[in-house]
NULUM-825538 format. One line per 8 residues: number of its first residue (from 1); their letters; for each residue x, y, z of C-alpha. Coordinates in steps of 0.001 Angstrom, whole numbers, plus 500000, padded with zeros to 6 digits. Layout:
<sites>
NUM = a = X:Y:Z | ...
</sites>
This chain:
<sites>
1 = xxxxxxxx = 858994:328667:756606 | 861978:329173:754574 | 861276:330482:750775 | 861864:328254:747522 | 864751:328982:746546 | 864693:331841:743211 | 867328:332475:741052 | 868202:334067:738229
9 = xxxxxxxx = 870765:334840:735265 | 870187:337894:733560 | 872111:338504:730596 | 872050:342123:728205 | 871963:341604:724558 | 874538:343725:723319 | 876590:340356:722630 | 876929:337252:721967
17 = xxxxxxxx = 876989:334517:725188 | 880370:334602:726570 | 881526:331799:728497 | 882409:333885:731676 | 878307:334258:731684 | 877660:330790:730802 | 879539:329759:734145 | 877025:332372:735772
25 = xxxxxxxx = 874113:330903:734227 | 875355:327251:735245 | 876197:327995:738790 | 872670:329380:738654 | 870904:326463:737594 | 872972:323987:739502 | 871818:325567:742646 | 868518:325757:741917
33 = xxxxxxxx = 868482:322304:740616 | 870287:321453:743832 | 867963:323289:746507 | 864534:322168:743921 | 864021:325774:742720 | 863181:327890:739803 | 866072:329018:737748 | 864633:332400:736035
41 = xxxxxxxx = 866114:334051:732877 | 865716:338481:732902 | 866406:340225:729548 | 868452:343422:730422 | 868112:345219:727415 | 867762:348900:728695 | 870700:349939:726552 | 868451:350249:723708
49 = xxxxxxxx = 871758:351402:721293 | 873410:348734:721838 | 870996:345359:722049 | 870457:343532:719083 | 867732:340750:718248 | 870807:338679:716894 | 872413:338810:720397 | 869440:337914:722022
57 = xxxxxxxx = 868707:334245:719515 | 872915:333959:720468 | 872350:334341:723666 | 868738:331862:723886 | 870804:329376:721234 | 873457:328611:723781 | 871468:328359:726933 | 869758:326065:724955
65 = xxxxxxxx = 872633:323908:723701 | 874002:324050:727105 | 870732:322298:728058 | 870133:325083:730785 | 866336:325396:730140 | 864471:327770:732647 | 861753:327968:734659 | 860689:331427:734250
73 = xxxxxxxx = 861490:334262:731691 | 861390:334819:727269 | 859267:331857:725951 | 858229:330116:728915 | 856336:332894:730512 | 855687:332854:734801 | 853842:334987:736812 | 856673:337406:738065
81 = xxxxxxxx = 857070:339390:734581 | 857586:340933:732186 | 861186:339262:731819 | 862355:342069:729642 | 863341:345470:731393 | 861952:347602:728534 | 858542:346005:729324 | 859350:346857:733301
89 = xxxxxxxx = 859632:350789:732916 | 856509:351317:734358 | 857482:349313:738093 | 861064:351363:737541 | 858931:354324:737464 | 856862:353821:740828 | 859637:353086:742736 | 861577:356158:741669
97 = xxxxxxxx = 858747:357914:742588 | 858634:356678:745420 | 862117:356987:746318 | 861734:360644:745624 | 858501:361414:747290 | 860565:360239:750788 | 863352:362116:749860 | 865574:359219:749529
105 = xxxxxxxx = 866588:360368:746313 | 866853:363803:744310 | 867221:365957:741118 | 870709:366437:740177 | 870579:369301:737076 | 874191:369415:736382 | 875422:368921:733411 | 877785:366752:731460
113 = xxxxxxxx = 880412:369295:731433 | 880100:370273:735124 | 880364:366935:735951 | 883178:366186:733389 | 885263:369297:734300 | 884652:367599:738292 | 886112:364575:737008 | 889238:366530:735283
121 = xxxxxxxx = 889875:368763:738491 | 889917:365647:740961 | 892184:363650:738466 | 894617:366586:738023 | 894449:366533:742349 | 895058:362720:742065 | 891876:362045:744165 | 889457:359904:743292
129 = xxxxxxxx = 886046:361866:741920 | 882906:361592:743881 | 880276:363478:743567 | 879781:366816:745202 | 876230:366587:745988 | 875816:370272:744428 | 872147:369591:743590 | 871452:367879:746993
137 = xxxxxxxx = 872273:371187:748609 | 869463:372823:746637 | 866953:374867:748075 | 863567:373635:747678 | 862351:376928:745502 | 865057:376652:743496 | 864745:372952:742648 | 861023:373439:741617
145 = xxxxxxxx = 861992:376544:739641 | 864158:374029:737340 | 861561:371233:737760 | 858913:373800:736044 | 861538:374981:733475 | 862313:371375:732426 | 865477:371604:733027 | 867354:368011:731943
153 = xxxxxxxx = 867952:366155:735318 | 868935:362765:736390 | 867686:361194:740203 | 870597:359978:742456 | 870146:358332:745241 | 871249:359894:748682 | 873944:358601:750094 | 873689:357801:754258
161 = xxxxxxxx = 876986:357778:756449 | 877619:354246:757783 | 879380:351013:756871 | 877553:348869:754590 | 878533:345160:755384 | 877946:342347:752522 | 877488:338879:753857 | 878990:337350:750619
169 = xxxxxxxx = 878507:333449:750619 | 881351:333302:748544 | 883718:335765:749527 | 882864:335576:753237 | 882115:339132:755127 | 882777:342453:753328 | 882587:346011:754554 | 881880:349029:752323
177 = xxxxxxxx = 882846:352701:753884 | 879627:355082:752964 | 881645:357710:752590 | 883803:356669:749910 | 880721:355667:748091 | 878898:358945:745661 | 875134:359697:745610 | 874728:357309:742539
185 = xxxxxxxx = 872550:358048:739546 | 869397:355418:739774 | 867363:357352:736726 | 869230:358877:733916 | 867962:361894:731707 | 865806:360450:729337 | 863991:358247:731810 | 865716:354683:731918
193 = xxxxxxxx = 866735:353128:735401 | 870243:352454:735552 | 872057:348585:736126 | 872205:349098:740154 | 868216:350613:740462 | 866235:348389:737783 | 868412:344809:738951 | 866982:345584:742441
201 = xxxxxxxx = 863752:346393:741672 | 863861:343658:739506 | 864962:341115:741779 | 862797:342176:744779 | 860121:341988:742629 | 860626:338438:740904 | 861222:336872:744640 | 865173:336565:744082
209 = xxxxxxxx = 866296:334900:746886 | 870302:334327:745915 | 872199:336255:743433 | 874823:334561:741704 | 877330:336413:740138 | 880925:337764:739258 | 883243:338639:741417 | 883455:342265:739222
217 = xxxxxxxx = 879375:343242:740498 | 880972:342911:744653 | 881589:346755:744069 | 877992:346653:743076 | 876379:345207:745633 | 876390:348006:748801 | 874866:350360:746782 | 872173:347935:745953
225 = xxxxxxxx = 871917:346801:749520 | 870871:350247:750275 | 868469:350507:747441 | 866948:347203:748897 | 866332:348749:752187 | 865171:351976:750969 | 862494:350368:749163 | 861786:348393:752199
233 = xxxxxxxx = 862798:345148:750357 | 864131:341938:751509 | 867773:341304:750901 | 868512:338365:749095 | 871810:336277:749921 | 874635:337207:747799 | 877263:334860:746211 | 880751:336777:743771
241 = xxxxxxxx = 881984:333709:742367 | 885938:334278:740476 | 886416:335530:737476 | 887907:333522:734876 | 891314:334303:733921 | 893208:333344:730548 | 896608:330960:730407 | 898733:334340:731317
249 = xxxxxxxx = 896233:335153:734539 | 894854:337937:732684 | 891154:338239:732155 | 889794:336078:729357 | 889156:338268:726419 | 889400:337801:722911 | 892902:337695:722656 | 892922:334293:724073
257 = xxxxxxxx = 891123:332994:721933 | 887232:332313:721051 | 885489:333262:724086 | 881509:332903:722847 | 879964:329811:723489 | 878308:329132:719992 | 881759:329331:718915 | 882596:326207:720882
265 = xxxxxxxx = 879665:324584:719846 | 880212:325457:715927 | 883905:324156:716681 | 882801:320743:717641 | 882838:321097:721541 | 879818:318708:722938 | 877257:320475:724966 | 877889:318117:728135
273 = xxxxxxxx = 881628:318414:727432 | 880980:322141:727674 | 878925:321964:731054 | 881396:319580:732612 | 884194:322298:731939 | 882281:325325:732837 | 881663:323712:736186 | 884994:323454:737412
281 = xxxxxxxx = 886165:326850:736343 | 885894:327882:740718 | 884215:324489:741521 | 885151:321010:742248 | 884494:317872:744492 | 887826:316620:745180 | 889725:314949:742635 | 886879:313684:740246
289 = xxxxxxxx = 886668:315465:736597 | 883913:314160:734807 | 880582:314571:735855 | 877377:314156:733810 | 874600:317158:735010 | 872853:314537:737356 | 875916:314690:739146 | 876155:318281:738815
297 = xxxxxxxx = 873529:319229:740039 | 873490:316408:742785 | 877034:317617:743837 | 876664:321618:743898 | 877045:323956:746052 | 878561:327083:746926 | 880419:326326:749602 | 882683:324358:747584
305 = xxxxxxxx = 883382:327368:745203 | 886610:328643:745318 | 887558:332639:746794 | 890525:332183:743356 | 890573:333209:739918 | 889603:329988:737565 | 891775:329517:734518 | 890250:329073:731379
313 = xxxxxxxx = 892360:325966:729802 | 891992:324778:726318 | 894389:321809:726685 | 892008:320368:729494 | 888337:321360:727437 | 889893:319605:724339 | 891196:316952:726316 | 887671:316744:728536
321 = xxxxxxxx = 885522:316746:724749 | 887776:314134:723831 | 886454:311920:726543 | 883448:312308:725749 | 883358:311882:721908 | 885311:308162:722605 | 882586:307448:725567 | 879801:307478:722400
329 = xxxxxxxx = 877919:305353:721305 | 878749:305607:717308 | 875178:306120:716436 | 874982:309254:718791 | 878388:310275:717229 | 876947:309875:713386 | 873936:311917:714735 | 876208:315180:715761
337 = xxxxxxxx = 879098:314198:713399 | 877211:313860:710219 | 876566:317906:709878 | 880141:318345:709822 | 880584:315845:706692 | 877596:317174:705144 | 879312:320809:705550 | 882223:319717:703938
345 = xxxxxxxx = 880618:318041:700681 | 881346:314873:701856 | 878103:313561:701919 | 874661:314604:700541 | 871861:315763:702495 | 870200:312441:702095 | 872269:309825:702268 | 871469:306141:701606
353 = xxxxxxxx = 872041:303040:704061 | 875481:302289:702480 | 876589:305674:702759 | 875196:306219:706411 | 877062:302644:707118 | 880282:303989:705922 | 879750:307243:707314 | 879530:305262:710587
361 = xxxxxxxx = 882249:302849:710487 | 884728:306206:709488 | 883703:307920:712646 | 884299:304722:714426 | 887994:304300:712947 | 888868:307962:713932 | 886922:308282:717230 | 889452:307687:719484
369 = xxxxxxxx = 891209:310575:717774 | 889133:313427:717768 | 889355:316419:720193 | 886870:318674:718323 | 884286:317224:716292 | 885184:319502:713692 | 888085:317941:712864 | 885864:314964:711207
377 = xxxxxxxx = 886049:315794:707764 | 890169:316442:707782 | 890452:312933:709313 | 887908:311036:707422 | 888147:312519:703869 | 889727:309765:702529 | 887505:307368:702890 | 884904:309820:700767
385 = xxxxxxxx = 887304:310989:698148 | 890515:310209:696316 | 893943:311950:697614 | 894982:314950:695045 | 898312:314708:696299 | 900876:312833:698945 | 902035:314578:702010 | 905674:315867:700460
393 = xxxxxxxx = 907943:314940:703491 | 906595:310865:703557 | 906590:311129:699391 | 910165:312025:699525 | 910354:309175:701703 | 908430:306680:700745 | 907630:307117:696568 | 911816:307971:695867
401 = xxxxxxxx = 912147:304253:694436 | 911234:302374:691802 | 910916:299059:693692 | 907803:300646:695893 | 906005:301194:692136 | 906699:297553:691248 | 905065:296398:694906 | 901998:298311:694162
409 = xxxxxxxx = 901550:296447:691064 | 901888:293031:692358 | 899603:294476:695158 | 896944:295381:692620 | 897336:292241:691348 | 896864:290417:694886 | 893983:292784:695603 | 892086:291481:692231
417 = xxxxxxxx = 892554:288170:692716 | 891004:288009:696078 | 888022:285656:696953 | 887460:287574:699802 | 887904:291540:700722 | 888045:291962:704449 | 890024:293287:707162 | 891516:289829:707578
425 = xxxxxxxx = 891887:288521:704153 | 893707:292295:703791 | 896114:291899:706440 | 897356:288111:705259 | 897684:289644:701616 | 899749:292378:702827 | 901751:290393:705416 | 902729:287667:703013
433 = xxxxxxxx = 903551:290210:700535 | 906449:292009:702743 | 907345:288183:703287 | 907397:287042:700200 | 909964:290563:699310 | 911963:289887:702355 | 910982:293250:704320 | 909408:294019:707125
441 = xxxxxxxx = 905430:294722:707199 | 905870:298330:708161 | 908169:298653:705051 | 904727:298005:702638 | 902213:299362:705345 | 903810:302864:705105 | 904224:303529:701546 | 900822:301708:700775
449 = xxxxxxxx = 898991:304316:703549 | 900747:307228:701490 | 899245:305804:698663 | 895784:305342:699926 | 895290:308200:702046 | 897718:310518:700571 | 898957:310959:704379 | 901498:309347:706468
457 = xxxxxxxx = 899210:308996:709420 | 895518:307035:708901 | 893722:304695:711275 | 894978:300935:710645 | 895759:300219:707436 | 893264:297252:707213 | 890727:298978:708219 | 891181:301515:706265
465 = xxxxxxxx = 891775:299499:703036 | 888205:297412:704037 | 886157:300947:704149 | 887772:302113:701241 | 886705:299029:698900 | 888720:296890:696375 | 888240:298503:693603 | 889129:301961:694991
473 = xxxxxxxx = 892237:300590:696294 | 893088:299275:692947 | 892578:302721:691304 | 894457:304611:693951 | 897595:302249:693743 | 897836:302722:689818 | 897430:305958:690434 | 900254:306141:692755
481 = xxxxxxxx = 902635:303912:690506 | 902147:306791:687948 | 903033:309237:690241 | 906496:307359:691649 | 907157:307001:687828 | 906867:310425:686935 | 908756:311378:689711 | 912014:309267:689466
</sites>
């Protein structure tokens, strides 16, 4: 009988969650959603310097907005912890024992600067450094002698001659020379299991049946095949999906830009925008590009991941959030919009009907606009507040003559005489107006947007004029006339 499917995403809290291990996390989940097993979350936080409580709420925050909730691991609990490898030192323990009780593995005594001076001497030989197995050469008296004097040590693991092969289900079959591969420290001086020993322990241990990973942990993996069969562990399958490369086919860093995924979130990104994008970065199913996570997880697999590097493009995750923002509904868009008004003072905290109606019909006139729903408040500010000023270049355009103050004021006066203030009775006021001056409606519909908005761009004018209100119109066209007359 085959075994459910197990796996896992184990992140270390010494930052925040970067996108590159998002995509690990995801490809994790969407197979175990795929085959109907447990997706498990591990804590590696052995470097005890370096992990940070804030990393780890970063790191649980953006799974969590993600909506990549698992089965097993830091508050959900399961029967295969602890989840955390400080609370696993104990298990590390046994099975170094163990590993040195069979003489798989041995006390290496030499110090940093013997081993640093190595590292000199085979770089001034341009070779590359190994290890010279000094302390595996040791004679048995001589290794208790140090053992009793407490001298500092380390346990490496001893290297056997061979050819480790790694049946990657990614990368397809791998060999790894032995030889070229150093009796590798598993236990370091003051105790702690290193990455390669506690992630196989680990993993045997929590039932891991596929690990899903970078492409950069291949060079990883025939050491821990060899650590697996040491211990007399299964091997689990393996799958190196691509890195993720920035526009210049370097690997994404910083300097492309924000590469945490709370940073995408705080900029407006949508969760299932995010997802979406993340899972083509080395997957696909042919030439579709939006897929909800029913589909995702549906669709996966790894044989559809791709051997190349994935680029990590902006353009197309803008592009893909804008899709999603227009498909909507506007009271779901008011629900994740509204924070961003709020942050900007646009709103208060509690808002009445009229202002959560206005709220809503803004969003709706800028929807099809947005990319990033932080961009809300810069598009929708008018409608909130009066302009302190008119965008210079359409000022010099627009407010350089004294005939555009004198069709403000008979504008003002249509606008008060109105029986009716709508987005129709608006357009018929403004259209008969340009007719009645013998110009064209754009020639009105410009300068009275400047006026308005204080910008030369705006969703439709009616529209705009009908959220805006009468009155405020009024008061924004004087205020305007003022300006063109100051200014001539």
């Amino acid at each position: 009988m085959e075994r459910e499917t197990r796996v896992r995403f184990a992140p270390s809290p010494t930052g925040y969650l970067h996108v590159g291990g998002a995509r690990t996390a995801l490809f994790n989940y969407l197979f175990a959603r795929n085959t109907g097993g447990k997706f498990i979350l591990r804590i590696e936080d052995t470097d005890l310097e370096r992990s940070s409580e804030e990393a780890m709420r970063d790191i649980l925050q953006g799974l969590r907005w993600l909506g990549l909730e698992w089965d097993e691991g830091p508050q959900v609990g399961g029967d295969r912890g602890p989840y955390f490898q400080t609370e696993r030192i104990d298990l590390y323990t046994a099975y170094m024992n163990q590993l040195e009780r069979e003489g798989l593995a041995y006390r290496c005594y030499c110090t940093t600067e013997e081993l640093s001076a190595e590292r000199e001497r085979a770089a001034a030989e341009g070779r590359e450094y190994k290890y010279n197995e000094k302390c595996r050469r040791l004679a048995p008296n001589e290794r208790e002698q140090r053992s009793r004097a407490g001298t500092p040590s380390v346990l490496r693991f001893a290297m056997t001659p061979g050819t480790t092969i790694v049946d990657d289900m990614v990368r397809g079959r791998v060999s790894f020379d032995n030889a070229l591969l150093d009796d590798f420290v598993i236990v370091k001086s003051d105790g702690m299991a290193t990455y390669n020993f506690a992630v196989v322990v680990d993993d045997a241990l929590m039932g891991i049946t596929h690990v899903i990973r970078g492409e950069d942990h291949l060079s990883n993996t025939p050491r821990q095949i060899l650590l697996y069969k040491a211990l007399g562990f299964a091997l689990p399958r393996f799958a190196h999906i691509p890195l993720i490369m920035g526009a210049d086919r370097t690997r994404l860093s910083k300097r492309h830009g924000a590469t945490a995924v709370t940073s995408y979130r705080d900029q407006g990104i949508l969760p299932q925008a995010m997802i979406n994008f993340l899972a083509l970065l080395g997957w696909g199913y042919g030439d579709k590009q939006l897929f909800d996570m029913a589909e995702l997880c549906e669709l996966f697999s790894i044989e559809r991941v791709n051997k190349n590097p994935a680029v990590f493009d902006t353009d197309k995750l803008e592009w893909m959030n804008g899709q999603y923002i227009r498909a909507m509904n506007i009271d779901d868009l008011y629900q994740v919009g509204f924070p961003y008004l709020l942050q900007a003072g646009l709103v208060s905290e509690e808002p009445d009907e009229g202002m959560i109606m206005k709220c809503k019909e803004a969003l709706r006139l800028v929807q099809d606009r947005l990319r990033y729903l932080s961009e809300i408040p810069d598009l929708t500010v008018f409608f909130f507040e009066r302009p302190d000023g008119y965008e210079p270049e359409a000022a010099d355009k627009w407010f350089a003559r004294s005939e555009t103050a004198i069709r403000f004021e008979k504008m003002v006066s249509g606008l008060q005489s109105m029986a009716l203030f709508n987005v129709e009775a608006v357009e018929t006021l403004i259209r008969n107006s340009a007719s009645m001056e013998g110009i064209k409606a754009g020639e009105l519909i410009h300068p009275l947007r400047l006026a308005l908005t204080g910008r030369k761009a705006s969703p439709g004018i009616f529209e705009t004029m009908e959220l805006i209100g009468r009155d405020e119109c009024v008061i924004r066209l004087q205020k305007a006339v003022e300006f063109i007359r100051e200014h001539l």
